[in-house]
C-alpha positions in Angstrom: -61.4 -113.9 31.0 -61.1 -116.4 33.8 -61.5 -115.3 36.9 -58.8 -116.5 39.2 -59.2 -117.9 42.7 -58.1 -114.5 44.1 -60.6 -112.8 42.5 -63.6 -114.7 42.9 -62.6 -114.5 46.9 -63.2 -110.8 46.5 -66.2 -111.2 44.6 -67.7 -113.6 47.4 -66.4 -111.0 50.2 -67.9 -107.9 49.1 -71.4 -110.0 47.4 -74.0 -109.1 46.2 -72.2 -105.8 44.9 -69.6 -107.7 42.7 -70.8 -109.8 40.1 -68.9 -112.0 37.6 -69.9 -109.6 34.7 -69.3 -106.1 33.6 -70.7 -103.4 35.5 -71.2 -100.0 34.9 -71.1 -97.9 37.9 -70.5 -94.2 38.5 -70.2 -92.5 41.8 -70.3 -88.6 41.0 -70.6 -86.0 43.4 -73.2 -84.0 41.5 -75.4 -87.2 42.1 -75.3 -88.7 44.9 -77.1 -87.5 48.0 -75.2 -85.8 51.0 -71.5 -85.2 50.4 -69.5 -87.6 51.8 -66.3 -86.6 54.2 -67.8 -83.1 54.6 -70.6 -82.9 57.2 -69.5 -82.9 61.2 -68.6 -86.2 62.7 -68.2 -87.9 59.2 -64.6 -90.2 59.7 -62.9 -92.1 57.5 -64.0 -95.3 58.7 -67.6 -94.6 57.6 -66.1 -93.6 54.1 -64.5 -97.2 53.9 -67.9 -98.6 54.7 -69.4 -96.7 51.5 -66.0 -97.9 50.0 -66.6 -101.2 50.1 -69.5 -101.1 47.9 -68.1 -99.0 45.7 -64.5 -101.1 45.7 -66.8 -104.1 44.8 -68.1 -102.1 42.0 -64.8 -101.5 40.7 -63.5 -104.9 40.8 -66.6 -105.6 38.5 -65.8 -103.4 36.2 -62.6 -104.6 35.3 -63.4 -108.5 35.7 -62.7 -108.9 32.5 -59.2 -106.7 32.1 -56.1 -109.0 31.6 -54.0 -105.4 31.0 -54.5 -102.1 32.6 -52.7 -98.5 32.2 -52.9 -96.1 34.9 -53.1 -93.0 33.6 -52.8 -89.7 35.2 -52.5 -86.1 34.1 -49.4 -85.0 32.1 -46.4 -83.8 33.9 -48.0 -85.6 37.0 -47.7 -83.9 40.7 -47.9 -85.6 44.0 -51.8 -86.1 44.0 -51.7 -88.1 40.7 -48.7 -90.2 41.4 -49.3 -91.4 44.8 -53.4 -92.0 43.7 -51.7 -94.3 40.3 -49.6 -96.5 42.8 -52.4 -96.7 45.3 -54.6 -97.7 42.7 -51.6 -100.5 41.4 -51.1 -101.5 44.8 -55.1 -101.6 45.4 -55.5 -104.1 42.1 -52.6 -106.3 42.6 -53.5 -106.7 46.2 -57.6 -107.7 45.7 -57.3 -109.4 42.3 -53.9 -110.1 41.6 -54.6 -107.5 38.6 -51.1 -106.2 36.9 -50.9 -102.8 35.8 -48.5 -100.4 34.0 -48.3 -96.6 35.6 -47.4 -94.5 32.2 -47.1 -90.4 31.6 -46.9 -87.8 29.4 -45.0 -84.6 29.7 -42.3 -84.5 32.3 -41.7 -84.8 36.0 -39.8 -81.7 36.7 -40.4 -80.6 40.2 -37.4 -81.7 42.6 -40.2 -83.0 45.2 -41.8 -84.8 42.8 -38.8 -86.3 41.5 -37.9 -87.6 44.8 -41.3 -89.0 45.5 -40.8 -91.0 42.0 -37.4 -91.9 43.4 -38.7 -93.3 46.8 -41.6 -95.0 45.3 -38.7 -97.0 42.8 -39.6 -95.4 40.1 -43.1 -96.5 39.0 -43.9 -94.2 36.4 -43.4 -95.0 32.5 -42.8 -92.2 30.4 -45.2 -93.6 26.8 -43.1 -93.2 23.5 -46.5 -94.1 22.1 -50.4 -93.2 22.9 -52.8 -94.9 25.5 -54.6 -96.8 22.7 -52.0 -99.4 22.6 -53.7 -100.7 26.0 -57.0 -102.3 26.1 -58.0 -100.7 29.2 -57.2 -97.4 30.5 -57.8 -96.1 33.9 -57.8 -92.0 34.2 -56.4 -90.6 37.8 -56.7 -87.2 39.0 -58.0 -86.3 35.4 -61.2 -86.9 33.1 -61.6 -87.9 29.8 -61.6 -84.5 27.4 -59.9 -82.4 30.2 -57.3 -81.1 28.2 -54.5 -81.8 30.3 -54.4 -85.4 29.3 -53.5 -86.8 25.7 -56.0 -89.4 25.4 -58.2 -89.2 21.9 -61.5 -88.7 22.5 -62.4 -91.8 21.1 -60.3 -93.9 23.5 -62.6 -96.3 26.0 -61.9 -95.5 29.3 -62.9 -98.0 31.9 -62.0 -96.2 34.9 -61.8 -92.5 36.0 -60.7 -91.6 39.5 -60.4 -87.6 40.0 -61.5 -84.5 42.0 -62.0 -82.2 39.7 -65.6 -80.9 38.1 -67.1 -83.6 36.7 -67.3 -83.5 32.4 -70.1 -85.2 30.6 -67.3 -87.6 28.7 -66.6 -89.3 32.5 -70.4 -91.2 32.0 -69.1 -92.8 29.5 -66.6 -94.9 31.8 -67.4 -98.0 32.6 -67.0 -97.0 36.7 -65.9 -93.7 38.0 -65.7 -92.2 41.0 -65.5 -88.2 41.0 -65.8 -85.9 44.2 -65.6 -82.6 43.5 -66.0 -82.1 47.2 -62.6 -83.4 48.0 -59.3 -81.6 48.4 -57.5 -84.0 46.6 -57.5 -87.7 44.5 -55.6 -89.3 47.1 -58.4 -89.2 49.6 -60.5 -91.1 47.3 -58.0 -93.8 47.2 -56.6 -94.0 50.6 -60.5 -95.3 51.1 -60.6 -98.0 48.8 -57.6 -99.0 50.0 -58.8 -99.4 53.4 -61.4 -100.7 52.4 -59.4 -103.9 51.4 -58.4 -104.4 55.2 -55.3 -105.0 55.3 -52.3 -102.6 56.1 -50.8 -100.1 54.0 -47.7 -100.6 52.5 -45.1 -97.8 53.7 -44.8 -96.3 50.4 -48.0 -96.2 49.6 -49.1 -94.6 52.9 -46.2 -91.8 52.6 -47.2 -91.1 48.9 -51.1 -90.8 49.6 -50.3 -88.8 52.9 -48.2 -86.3 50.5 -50.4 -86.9 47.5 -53.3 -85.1 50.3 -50.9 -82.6 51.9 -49.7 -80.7 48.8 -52.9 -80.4 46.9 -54.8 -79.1 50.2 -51.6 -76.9 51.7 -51.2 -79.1 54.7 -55.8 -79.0 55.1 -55.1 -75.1 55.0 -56.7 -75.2 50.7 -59.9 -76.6 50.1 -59.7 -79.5 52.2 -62.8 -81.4 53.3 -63.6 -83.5 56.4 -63.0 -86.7 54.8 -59.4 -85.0 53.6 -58.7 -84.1 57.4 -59.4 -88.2 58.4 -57.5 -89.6 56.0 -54.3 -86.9 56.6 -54.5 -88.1 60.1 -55.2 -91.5 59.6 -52.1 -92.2 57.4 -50.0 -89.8 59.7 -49.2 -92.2 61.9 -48.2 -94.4 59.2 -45.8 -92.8 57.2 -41.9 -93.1 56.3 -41.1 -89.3 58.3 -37.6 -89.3 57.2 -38.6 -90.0 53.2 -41.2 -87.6 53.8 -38.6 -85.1 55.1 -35.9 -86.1 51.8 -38.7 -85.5 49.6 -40.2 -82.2 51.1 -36.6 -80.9 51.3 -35.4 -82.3 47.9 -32.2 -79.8 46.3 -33.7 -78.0 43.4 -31.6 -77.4 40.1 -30.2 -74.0 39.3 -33.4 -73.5 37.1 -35.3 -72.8 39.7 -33.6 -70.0 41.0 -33.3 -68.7 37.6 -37.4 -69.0 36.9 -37.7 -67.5 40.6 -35.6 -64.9 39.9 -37.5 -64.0 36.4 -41.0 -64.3 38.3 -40.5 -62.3 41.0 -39.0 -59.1 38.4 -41.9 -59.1 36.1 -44.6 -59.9 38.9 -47.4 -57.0 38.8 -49.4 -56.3 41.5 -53.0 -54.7 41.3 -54.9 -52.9 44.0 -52.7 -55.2 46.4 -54.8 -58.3 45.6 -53.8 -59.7 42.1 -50.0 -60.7 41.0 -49.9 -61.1 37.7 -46.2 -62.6 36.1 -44.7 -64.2 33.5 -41.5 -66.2 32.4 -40.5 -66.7 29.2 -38.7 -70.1 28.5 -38.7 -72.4 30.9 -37.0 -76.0 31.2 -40.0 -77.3 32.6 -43.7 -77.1 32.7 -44.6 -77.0 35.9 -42.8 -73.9 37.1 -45.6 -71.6 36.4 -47.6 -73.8 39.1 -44.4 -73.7 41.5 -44.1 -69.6 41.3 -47.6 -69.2 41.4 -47.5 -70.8 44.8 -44.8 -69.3 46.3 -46.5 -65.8 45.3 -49.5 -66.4 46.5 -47.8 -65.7 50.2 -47.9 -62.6 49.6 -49.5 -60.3 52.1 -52.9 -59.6 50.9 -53.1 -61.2 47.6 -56.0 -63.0 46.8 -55.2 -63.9 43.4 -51.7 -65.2 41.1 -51.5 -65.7 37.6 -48.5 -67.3 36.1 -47.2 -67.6 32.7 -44.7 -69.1 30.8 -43.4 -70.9 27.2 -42.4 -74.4 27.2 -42.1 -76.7 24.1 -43.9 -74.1 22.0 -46.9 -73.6 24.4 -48.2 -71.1 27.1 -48.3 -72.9 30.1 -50.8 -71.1 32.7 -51.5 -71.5 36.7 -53.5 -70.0 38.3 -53.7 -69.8 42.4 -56.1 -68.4 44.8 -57.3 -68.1 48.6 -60.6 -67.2 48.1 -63.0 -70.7 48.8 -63.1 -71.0 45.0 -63.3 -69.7 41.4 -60.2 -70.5 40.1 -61.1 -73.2 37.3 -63.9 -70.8 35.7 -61.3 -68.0 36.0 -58.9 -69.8 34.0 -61.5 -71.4 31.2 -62.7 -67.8 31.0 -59.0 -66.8 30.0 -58.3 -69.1 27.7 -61.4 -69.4 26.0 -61.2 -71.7 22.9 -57.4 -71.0 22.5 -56.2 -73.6 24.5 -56.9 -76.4 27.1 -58.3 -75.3 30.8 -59.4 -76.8 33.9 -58.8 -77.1 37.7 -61.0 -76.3 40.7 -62.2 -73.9 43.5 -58.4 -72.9 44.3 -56.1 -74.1 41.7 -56.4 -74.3 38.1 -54.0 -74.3 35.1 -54.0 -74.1 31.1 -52.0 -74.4 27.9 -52.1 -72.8 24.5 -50.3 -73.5 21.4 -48.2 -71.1 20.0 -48.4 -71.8 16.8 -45.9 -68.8 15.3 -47.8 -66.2 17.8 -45.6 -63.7 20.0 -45.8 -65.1 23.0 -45.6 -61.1 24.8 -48.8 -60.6 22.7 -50.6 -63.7 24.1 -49.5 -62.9 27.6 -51.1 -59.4 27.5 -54.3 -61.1 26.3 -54.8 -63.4 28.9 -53.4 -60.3 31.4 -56.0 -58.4 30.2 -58.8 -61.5 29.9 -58.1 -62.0 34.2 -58.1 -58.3 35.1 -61.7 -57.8 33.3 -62.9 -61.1 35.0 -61.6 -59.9 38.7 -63.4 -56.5 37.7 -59.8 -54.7 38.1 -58.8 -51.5 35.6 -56.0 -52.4 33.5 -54.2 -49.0 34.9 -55.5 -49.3 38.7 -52.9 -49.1 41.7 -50.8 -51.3 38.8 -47.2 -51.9 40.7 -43.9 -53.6 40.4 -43.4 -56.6 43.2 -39.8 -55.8 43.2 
């Protein structure tokens, strides 16, 4: 592929890191030496100094990409999108690089669809798979997670996520995984710095939300570099499509799942709500319930279930520091698909002609053994 005059100006700017071949780089947390954004006095601005090298690495990497598909995980929330159009805006900017945001699943949430609406609507929904693009960029998910629907044949050049890392990610041909962060946005709000010029509006607003709902406003798992890039896009975001999207009218569905959560919500020993809805119009309202009961006074621990599209869709939320993506592989075993991390985790388990009751009192009784809680002790109704 020729490289075009914008490209090889990058190149020159962040030399001798960027070469004019491919370049296999990966930057994961379990590897590197201290973490970054985490230790007192760390600031974004020294994370866009590291980023600089490693932006240079990523430009490498895809010297030779004429076509690139942003990928991130199905049914996407905040983190993911606003991390795929930063990473759009990031290419396009630098190398003059076009890309194509797709998705699987749905975007359901009425948040989410408003940040979609604000950003112009970004996001493809693929008829077909990723392997009709040459190159495939992975955001806010890995390869094998499960809650992706790339083969796991597929090449994947680039991988951009928070989440633990999983052996298939070396196989990229640059990733950048910090398990240490609160949230993919953080990871990309460097980069983008690291280009030096101003953030677009939209981009800013997105990242800023992509960092406050995955880390609860800082108050879930956030780390220091988390905290320095919340503030640092603060002061550049759009408030009043900030406040549209975080006050975005919900459908009736909501209320209806709401209403069905909160009447067969179980509480045990005053720490654990277990509940479940049965049919849902969208995937993600396990997720959104699971949040909302998690304010509960005292409750450490929420499990969610529902059925959507012939599947068990399963969240998982706590405030304890972490545990929550080996509580939820441990509940679903090998029947389904699992993954998160220290606070928030999720699943999905074909039916496949089983009763879906059955299956919900399986993984009931799966999370009560693993939080060392009797099936019958100081069991209550929420409501």
């Amino acid at each position: 592929m020729r490289a075009g005059p914008s490209r090889l100006r990058i190149c020159q700017r962040f030399a001798p890191a960027c070469r004019p071949t491919r370049l296999r780089r990966s930057i994961l947390s379990s590897t590197i030496g201290p973490q970054r954004g985490t230790t007192k006095g760390d600031t974004i601005d020294e994370g866009t100094k590291q980023a600089e090298g490693d932006l240079a690495s990523l430009l490498a990497a895809l010297e030779e990409v004429d076509r690139l598909l942003i990928l991130p995980h199905n049914d996407p929330d905040p983190d993911a999108i606003a991390s795929s159009v930063a990473l759009q805006w990031l290419l396009k900017e630098t190398v003059g690089l076009e890309s194509t945001i797709g998705y699987r699943g749905i975007i359901g949430r009425a948040e989410n669809k408003a940040l979609v609406r604000y950003l112009g609507y970004p996001l493809r929904l693929l008829a077909r798979g990723a392997s009709m693009y040459p190159s495939l960029a992975l955001v806010d998910t890995q390869p094998g997670a499960g809650n992706n629907d790339v083969p796991s044949s597929t090449k994947v050049s680039v991988v951009f996520d928070h989440h633990p890392v999983r052996d298939e990610t070396s196989a990229a041909d640059f990733s950048d995984v910090r398990t240490e962060f609160g949230a993919t946005s953080t990871i990309l709000t460097e980069y983008c710095q690291a280009v030096g010029t101003e953030l677009p509006l939209h981009i800013a607003t997105a990242l800023f939300y992509g960092i406050k709902t995955d880390t609860m406003g800082l108050g879930r798992g956030a780390s220091g570099a988390d905290v320095s890039a919340y503030f640092y896009l603060q002061s550049r975001i759009d408030v009043q499509a900030l406040v549209n999207i975080e006050r975005a009218q919900v459908p009736r569905e909501y209320f209806r799942g709401l209403v069905t959560a909160l009447r067969s919500a179980r509480l045990y020993e005053n720490r654990l709500i277990v509940s479940t809805i049965d049919e849902m119009g969208r995937p993600d309202l396990p997720a959104e319930m699971a949040d909302l009961l998690l304010r509960l006074k005292g409750v450490n621990w929420v499990v969610c279930m529902g059925v959507y599209d012939d599947q068990v869709m399963l969240s998982i939320r706590t405030n304890a520091d972490c545990g929550a993506g080996q509580l939820v592989q441990d509940i679903v075993g090998d029947m389904g698909s699992a993954g998160g991390h220290g606070v928030m985790a999720a699943g999905q388990i074909l039916l496949e002609g089983r009763n879906p009751n059955v299956l919900f009192h399986r993984l009931e009784r799966r999370a009560l053994e693993r939080l060392g809680i009797h099936p019958e002790a100081s069991r209550s109704s929420l409501i």
